[in-house]
C-alpha positions as CSV (number, residue, x, y, z in Angstrom):
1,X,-68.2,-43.4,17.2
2,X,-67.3,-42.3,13.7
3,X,-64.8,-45.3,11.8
4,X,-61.8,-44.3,9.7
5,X,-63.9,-47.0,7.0
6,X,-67.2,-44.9,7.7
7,X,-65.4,-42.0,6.7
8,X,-63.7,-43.7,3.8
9,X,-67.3,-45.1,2.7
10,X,-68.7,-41.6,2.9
11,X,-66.5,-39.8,0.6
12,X,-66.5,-42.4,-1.9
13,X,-70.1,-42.1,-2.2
14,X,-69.9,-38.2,-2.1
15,X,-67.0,-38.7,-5.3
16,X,-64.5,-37.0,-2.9
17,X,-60.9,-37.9,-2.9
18,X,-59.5,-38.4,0.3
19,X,-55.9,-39.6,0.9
20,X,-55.9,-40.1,4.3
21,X,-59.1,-41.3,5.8
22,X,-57.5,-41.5,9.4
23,X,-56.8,-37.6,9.5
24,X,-61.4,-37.0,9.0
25,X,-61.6,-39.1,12.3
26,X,-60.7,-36.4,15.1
27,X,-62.7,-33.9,12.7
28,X,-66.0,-35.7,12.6
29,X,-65.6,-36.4,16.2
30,X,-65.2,-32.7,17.0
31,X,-68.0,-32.0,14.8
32,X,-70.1,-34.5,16.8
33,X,-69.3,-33.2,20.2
34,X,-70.2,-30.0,18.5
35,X,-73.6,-30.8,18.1
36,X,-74.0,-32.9,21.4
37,X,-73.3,-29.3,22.6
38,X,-76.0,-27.8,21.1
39,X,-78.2,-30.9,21.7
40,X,-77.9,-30.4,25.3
41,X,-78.7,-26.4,25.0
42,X,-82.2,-26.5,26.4
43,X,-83.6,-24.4,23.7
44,X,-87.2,-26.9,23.9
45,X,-88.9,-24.4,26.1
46,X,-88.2,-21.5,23.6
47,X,-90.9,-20.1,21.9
48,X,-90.9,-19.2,18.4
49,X,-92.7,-16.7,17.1
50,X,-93.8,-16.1,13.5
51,X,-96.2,-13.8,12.2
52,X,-99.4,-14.9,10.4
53,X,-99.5,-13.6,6.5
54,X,-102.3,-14.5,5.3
55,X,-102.2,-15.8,1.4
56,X,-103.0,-13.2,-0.4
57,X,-99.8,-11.0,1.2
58,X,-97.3,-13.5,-0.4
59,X,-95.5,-12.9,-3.7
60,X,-96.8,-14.7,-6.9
61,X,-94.5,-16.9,-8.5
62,X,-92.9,-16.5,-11.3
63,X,-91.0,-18.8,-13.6
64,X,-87.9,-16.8,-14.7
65,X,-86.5,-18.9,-17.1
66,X,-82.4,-19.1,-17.3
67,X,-81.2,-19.9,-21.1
68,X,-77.6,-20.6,-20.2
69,X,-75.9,-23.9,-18.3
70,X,-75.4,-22.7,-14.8
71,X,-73.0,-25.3,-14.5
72,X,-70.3,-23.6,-17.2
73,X,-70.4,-20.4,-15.1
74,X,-69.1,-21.5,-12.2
75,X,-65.5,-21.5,-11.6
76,X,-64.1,-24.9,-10.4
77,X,-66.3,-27.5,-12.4
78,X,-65.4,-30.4,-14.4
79,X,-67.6,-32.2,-16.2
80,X,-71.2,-32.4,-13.7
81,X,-69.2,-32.1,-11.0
82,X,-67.9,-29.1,-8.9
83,X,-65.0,-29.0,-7.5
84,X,-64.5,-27.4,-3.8
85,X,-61.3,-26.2,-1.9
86,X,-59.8,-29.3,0.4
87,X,-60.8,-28.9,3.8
88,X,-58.0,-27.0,5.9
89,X,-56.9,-28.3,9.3
């Protein structure tokens, strides 16, 4: 199980602040449960089916080059750093 310190250690090492650590707990839980969800979907029998391109049907690459900072033209930045809308309950 997810720890209100975990949590705390996590978003200090992802620069986010977070006042009250204990409030992520029953999120992160719910997200985990989540995925147990899916884990437990049975989905390993699917097959996946892709078509085969061969190499010469791909797209060359090509380096476009971009003069400006991308950084400057987004929104919320500050300094190297962007910033994101708090996450809602």
């Amino acid at each position: 199980m997810i720890t209100e310190k975990e949590i705390e250690h996590v978003s200090r090492l992802m620069r986010i602040d977070v006042d009250d650590h204990k409030e992520y707990v029953a999120k992160v839980h719910a997200v985990i449960e989540y995925f147990d969800i899916l884990d437990s979907a049975g989905v390993e029998s699917e097959e996946i089916s892709m078509p085969e391109v061969s190499i010469s049907g791909l797209r060359k690459d090509v380096h476009v080059p971009f003069d400006e900072k991308l950084i400057e033209k987004l929104n919320h930045y500050k300094g190297t750093y962007v910033r994101a809308p708090k996450m809602s309950s």
